[in-house]
C-alpha positions in Angstrom: -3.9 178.5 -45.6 -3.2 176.2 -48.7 -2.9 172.6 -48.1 0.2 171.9 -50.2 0.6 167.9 -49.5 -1.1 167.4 -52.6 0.0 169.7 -55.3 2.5 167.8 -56.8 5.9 168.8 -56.9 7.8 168.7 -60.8 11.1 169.2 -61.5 12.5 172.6 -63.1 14.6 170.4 -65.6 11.8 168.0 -66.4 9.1 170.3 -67.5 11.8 172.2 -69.4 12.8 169.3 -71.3 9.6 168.4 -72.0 8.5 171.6 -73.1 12.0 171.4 -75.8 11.2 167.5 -76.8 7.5 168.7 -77.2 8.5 171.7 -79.0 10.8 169.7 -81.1 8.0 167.5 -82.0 5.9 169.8 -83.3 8.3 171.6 -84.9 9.1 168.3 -87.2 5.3 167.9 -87.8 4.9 171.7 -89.2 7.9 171.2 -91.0 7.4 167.9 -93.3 3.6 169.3 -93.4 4.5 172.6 -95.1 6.6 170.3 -97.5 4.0 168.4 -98.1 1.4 171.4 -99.1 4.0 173.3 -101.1 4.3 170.1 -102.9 0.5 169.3 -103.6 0.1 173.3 -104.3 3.0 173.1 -106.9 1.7 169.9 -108.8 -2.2 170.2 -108.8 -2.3 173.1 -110.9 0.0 171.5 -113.5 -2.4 168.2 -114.0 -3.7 168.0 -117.0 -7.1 168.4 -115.8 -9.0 167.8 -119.2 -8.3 163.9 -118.8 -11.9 164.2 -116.9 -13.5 166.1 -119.6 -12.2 164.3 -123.2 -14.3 166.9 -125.0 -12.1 169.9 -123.5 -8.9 168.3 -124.4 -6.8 168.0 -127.4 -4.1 165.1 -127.9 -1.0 166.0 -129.4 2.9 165.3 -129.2 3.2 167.6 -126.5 0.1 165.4 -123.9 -3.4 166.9 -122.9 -4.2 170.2 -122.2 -7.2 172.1 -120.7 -8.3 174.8 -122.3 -11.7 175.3 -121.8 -13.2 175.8 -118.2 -14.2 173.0 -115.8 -16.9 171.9 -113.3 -14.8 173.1 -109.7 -11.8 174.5 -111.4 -9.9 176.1 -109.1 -6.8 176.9 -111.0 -5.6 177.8 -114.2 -6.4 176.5 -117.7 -2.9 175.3 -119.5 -0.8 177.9 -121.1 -0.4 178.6 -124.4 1.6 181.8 -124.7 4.5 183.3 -123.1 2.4 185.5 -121.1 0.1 183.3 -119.2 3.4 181.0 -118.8 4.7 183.7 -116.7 1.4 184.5 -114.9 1.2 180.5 -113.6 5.0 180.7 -112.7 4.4 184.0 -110.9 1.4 182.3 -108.9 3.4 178.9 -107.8 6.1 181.7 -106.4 4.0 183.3 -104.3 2.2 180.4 -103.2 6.0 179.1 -101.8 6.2 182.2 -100.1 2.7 182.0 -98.6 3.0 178.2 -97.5 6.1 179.5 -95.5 4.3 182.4 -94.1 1.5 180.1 -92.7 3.8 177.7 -91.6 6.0 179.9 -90.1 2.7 182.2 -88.4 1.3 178.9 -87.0 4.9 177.9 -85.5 5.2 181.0 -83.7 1.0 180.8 -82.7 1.5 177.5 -81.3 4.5 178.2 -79.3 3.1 181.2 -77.8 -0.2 179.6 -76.9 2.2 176.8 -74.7 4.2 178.8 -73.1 1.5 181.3 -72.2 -1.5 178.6 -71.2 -1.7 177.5 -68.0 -0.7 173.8 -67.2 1.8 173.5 -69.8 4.7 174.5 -67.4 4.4 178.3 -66.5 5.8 181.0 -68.3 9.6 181.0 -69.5 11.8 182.3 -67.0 12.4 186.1 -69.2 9.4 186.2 -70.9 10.3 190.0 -71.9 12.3 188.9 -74.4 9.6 187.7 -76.1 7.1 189.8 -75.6 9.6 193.0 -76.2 12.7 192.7 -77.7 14.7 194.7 -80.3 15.9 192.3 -82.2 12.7 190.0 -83.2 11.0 193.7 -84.0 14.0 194.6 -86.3 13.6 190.5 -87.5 10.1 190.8 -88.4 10.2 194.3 -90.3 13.1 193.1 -92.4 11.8 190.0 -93.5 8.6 190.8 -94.5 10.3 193.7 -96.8 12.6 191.6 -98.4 10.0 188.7 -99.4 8.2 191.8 -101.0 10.8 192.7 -102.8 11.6 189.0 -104.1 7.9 188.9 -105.0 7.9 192.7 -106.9 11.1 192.3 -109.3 8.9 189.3 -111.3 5.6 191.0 -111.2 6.7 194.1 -112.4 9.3 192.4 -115.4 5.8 190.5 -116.1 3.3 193.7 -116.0 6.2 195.4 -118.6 5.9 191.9 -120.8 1.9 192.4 -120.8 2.3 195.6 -122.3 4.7 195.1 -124.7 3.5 194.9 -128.6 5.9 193.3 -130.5 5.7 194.2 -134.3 2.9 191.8 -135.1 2.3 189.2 -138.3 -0.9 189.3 -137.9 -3.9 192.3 -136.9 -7.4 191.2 -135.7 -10.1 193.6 -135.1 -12.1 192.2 -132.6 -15.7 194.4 -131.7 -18.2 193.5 -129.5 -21.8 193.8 -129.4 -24.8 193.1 -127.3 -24.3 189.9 -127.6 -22.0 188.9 -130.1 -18.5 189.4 -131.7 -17.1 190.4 -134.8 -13.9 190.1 -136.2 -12.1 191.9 -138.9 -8.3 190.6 -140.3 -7.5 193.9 -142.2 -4.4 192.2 -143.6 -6.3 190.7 -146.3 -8.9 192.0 -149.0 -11.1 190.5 -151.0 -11.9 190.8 -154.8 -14.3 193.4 -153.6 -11.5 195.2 -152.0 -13.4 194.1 -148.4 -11.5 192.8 -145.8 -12.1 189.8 -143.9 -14.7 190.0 -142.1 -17.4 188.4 -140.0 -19.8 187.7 -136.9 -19.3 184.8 -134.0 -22.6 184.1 -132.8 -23.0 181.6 -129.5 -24.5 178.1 -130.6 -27.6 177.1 -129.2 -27.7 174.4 -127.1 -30.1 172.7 -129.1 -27.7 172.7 -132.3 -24.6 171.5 -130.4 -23.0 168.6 -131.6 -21.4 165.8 -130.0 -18.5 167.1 -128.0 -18.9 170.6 -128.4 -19.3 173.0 -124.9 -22.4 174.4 -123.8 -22.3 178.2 -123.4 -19.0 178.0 -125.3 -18.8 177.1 -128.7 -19.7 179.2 -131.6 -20.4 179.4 -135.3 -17.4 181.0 -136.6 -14.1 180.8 -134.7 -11.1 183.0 -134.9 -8.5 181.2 -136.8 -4.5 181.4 -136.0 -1.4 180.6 -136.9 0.9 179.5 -134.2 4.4 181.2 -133.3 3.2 184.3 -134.6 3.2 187.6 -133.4 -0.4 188.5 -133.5 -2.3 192.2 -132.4 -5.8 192.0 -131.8 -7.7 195.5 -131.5 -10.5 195.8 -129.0 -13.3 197.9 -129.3 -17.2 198.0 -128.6 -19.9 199.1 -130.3 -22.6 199.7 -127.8 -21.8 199.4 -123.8 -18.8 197.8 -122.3 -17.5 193.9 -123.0 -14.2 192.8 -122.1 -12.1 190.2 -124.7 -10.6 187.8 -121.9 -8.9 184.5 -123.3 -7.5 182.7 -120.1 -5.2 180.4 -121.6 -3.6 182.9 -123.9 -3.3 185.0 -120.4 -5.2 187.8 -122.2 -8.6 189.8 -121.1 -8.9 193.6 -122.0 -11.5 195.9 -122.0 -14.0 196.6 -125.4 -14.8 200.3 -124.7 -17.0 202.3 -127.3 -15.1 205.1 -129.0 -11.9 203.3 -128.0 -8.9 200.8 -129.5 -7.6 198.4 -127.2 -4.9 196.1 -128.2 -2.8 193.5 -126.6 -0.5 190.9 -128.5 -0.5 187.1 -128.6 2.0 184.4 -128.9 0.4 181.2 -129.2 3.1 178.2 -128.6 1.0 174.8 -129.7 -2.1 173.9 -131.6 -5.2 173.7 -129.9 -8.8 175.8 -129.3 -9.3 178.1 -126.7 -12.1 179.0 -124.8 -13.0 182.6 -123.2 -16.3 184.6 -122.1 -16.9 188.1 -122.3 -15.8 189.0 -119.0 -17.9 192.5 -118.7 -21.1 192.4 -117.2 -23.1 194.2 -120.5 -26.4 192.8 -120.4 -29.2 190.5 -120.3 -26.9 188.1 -122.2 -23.8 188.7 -121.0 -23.0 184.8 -120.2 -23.9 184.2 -124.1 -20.8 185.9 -125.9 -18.2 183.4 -125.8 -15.2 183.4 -127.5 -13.1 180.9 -129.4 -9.4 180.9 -131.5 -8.4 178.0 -132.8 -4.5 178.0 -133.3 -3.0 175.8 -136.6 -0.3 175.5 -138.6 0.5 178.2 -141.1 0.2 176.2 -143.8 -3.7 175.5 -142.9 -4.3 178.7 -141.9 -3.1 180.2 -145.1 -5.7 177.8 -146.9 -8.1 179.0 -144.3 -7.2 182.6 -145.2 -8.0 181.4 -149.0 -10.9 180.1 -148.9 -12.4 183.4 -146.7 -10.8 185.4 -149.7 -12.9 182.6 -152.3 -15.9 182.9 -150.2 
């Protein structure tokens, strides 16, 4: 026989209010702490994180941007296009939906855990109406479908805008090889009846001058004008590369025997840095790849004096 003069006796309506003021509580705290990560996950990636690197940046009317890849980077580089817009817009949507997931997930976790535990008053008084009930199972198949479908109608209107060629300005033959690029602007002959053409070599970190980027910088950049339509045709002439630009939101695959092409719509000024992003070789990490974007009027000088040379 149990010896119950010193279990202690507690109220029906006291433990339930504590479990609801308790409840309430913690409620609150997931509540203002899910605003506060959809907050810091909606602003970091928008920081213009090349104010730590000066050499990465460039100053302009518009602020600082990062184009070039950082020590710790998590996110993305800055946008220049329409495209990679879109892509960082997509991302910061899904990462609202996610934050209210977890938040939601760990509600429903920690609620469970104290009704469930013993020494946190019992379990509820019908508990089959949380363990089985039709309406929570019809709840949580619903919901799920319909943030699906809020997160499909913008990836699939921005898969349909990666694909679309508009009828470019501009056409730039880009080939790799193991390990360098060439690039051909067939738009444009020479005296010779020749077309523009010419190799990007990686510069040695030895010849690099004072603010260039190690692994990144070459001799010969491709030259752009901004807000212009331009094509660039992929292709390889040995194994597999891959032409990936991050802050033009473009990377597509340099196959032998094969064109390639995906379209660009660079919005400011600036140079932007990319990698071959295929592993095809020995020196795979030494291919990098820049375009510099400028105004039309220096780019048509630019276009001249290839012509002259």
């Amino acid at each position: 026989m149990i010896n119950t003069a010193f279990v202690p006796k507690y109220s029906t309506a006291k433990i339930a209010t504590s479990n609801e003021q308790v409840l309430s509580l913690f409620t609150q705290f997931l509540s203002i702490f899910g605003i506060f990560v959809i907050l810091i996950l909606g602003r970091i990636p928008d920081i213009p994180r090349s104010t730590l690197c000066s050499s990465t940046s460039l100053l302009n009317n518009h602020g600082i941007f990062a184009d070039a890849p950082e020590p710790w980077q998590y996110g993305f580089q800055d946008p220049a296009t329409p495209v990679m817009e879109g892509i960082v817009d997509l991302h910061h949507d899904i990462c609202f939906f996610l934050i209210l997931i977890i938040v939601f997930v760990l509600w429903m976790l920690s609620r469970t855990v104290f009704y469930f535990v013993d020494g946190h008053g019992g379990a509820p008084a019908n508990p089959e109406k949380i363990i089985h009930g039709t309406t929570i199972e019809i709840a949580w198949t619903i919901a799920p479908s319909i943030i699906l479908v809020l997160i499909a109608i913008p990836s699939f209107a921005l898969l349909y805008s990666l694909d679309e060629i508009v009828d470019p300005a501009i056409t730039i033959k880009a080939i790799g090889h193991q390990w360098y690029w060439s690039y051909e602007y067939s738009d444009y002959t020479g005296p010779d009846s020749q077309n523009i053409a010419f190799d990007s070599y990686m510069v040695p970190e030895e010849d690099l001058e004072l603010g260039q980027l190690r692994l990144l910088e070459v001799d010969q950049r491709v030259v752009v004008p901004v807000n212009t339509h331009i094509r660039v045709i992929v292709t390889a002439a040995d194994v597999l590369h891959s032409w990936a630009l991050p802050s033009c939101g473009t990377k597509i695959d340099a196959v032998p025997g094969r064109l390639n092409q995906v379209s660009m719509f660079i919005r400011r000024e600036g140079v932007f840095y990319g990698q071959c992003s295929e592993i095809c070789g020995a020196n795979h990490a030494f291919m990098p790849i820049v375009v510099e974007a400028v105004p039309l009027d220096n780019y048509t000088q630019w276009i001249a004096n290839k012509i002259a040379n």
